[in-house]
Phi, psi and omega in degrees: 000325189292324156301350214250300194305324165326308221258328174311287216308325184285352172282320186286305189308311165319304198294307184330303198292332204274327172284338196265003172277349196245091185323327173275331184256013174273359166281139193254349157324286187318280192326274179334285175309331165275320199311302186314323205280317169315323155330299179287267174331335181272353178277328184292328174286324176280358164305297167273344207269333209267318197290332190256352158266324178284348193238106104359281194297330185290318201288320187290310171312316203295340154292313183311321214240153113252000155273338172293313204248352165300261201302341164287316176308287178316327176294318182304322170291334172286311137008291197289319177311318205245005175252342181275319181281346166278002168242322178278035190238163190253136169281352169112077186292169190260334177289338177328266173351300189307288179335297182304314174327291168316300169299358167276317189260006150297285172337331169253317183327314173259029170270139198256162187180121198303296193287124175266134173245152179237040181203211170229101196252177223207107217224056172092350160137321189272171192240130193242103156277101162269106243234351233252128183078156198250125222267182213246153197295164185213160208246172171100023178099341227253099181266157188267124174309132166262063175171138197301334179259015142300310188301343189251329168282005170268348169272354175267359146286135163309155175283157216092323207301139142272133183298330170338306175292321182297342192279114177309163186273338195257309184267342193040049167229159188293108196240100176329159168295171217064302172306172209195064119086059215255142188276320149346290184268339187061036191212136187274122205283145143278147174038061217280121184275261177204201194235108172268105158297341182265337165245005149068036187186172193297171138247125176183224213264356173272348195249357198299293192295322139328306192295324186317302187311337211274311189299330182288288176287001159300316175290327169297346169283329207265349205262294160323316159297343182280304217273336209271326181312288169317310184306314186273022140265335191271348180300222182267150201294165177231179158305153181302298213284356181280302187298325199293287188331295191282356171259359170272329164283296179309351180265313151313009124305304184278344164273348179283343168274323177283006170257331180291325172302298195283000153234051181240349183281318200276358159251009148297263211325296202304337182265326170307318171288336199089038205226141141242157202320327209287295181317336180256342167265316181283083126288355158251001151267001148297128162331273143359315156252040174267300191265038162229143185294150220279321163332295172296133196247088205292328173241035166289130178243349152149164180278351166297294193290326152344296189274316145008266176326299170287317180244048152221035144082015182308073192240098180226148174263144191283123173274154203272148183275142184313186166265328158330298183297296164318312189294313170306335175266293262246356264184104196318187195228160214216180178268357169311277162329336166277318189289324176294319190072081179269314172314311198276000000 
């Protein structure tokens, strides 16, 4: 190694310097994220790419039939279309979020208006912030926020809660429930799912639903990519090395369909409960989720409202449930409650 490293290191710098001249590769986030996605596309072309040069006969259906190869090309463009816009899509950062607040609350600032409200109220699900004078300190540990969006992420806490506990450590804003820190963006998340390396960006509460989308038709592809493999084993003996290729893609195919399946099934749950990966695995270390029972889905609103919410883009922050609400989610469900469709 000690020979070796001379002569390799003036090869890195050479390599470094010639990436750090390329505005998309001079972050090495960045770089590590197009390479996967370029990954990922050259695995779906040598996927298909195999067949039309090695099967003949594959070639002879897609003249005959040409609708048959038509709609895999299209699922396949939609497919690649919808993992580059779900990675160039915002999972919904919390500075976003402070900014719209703050521009609401320039806008009532210069609206003149006889009444001063000194708080953040809760309307109907939605949040109406009137910002204009400033409130007056209050005891209990509980310091009073100077900016409209302290005041509305201190209204999604029980009373008592100090924004002092609420302030990230990194970004130094104030963090509504869910949200979280991804060390990755360096950037604090709503309703934070986790940090996707293959797409190279967050999951969380504005994109959730594009990953779901993404995920979905990826299983349709790879599945669709299964039946045509398979068609093309049941043909006519081949060459060893032909049979050697394809049974080496097929055995990557068939684990890239079962980790794509099972986890377009475990984010269907998370979205029918209202839940995220972060919130199910670390749930005894949140603050927050420590002392609710393991059963209870604390900001599930029924699966109707649920679905609502994710795909028709309903992005309001869940505010923490009384102990009224919990003992009520929490309370077994009988057959009365199946016939209301109590779940829903």
């Amino acid at each position: 190694m000690g020979v070796c490293c001379p002569i390799l290191r003036p090869w890195d710098r050479t390599r470094d310097s010639y990436l750090d001249n390329i505005p998309c590769l001079s972050d090495p986030v960045r770089r590590s994220s197009l390479f996967m996605k370029l990954g990922l596309v050259a695995l779906h072309l040598v996927f298909i790419g195999f067949l039309f040069v090695c099967d003949g006969e594959f070639i002879e259906k897609t003249k005959r039939d040409p609708w048959y190869m038509a709609s895999y090309l299209l699922l396949f463009s939609v497919t690649l279309l919808q993992y580059f816009v779900t990675s160039g899509s915002s999972p919904g950062y919390v500075i976003d979020a402070m900014r719209e607040v703050c521009g609401t609350d320039a806008i009532y600032r210069n609206t003149p208006t006889t009444s001063i409200q000194q708080h953040g109220s809760r309307i109907n699900g939605s949040f109406v912030i009137n910002v204009e004078g400033e409130s007056a300190s209050s005891g209990g540990g509980r310091r009073t926020p100077s900016s409209s969006w302290g005041k509305l992420v201190l209204d999604l806490y029980p009373p008592g809660t100090s924004l002092r506990n609420l302030t990230c450590g990194y970004c130094h804003v104030e963090q509504p429930p869910r949200a979280k820190h991804c060390h990755d963006c360096d950037r604090c998340v709503l309703q934070f799912d986790h940090h996707c390396v293959w797409l190279g960006t967050c999951v969380g509460q504005k994109n959730h639903c594009k990953f779901w989308w993404y995920i979905c038709e990826e299983s349709a592809l790879c599945i669709w990519t299964l039946i045509m493999y398979i068609d093309y084993l049941t043909n006519v003996a081949k060459p060893w090395w032909k049979n050697a290729i394809i049974i080496l893609l097929l055995v990557v195919l068939v684990i890239s369909m079962i980790f794509v399946l099972l986890l377009l099934l475990f984010h269907s749950y998370l979205i029918l409960t209202n839940q995220s990966t972060y919130e199910l695995v670390r749930r005894k270390r949140i603050p927050y989720m420590r002392n609710i029972p393991e059963r209870v889905h604390p900001f599930s609103r029924g699966i109707k409202r649920n679905l609502h919410n994710v795909c028709c883009g309903n992005h309001t922050l869940d505010s923490l449930p009384t102990a009224f609400e919990l003992e009520d989610r929490a309370r077994p469900y009988t057959c009365l409650d199946m016939l209301k469709c109590r779940c829903c």
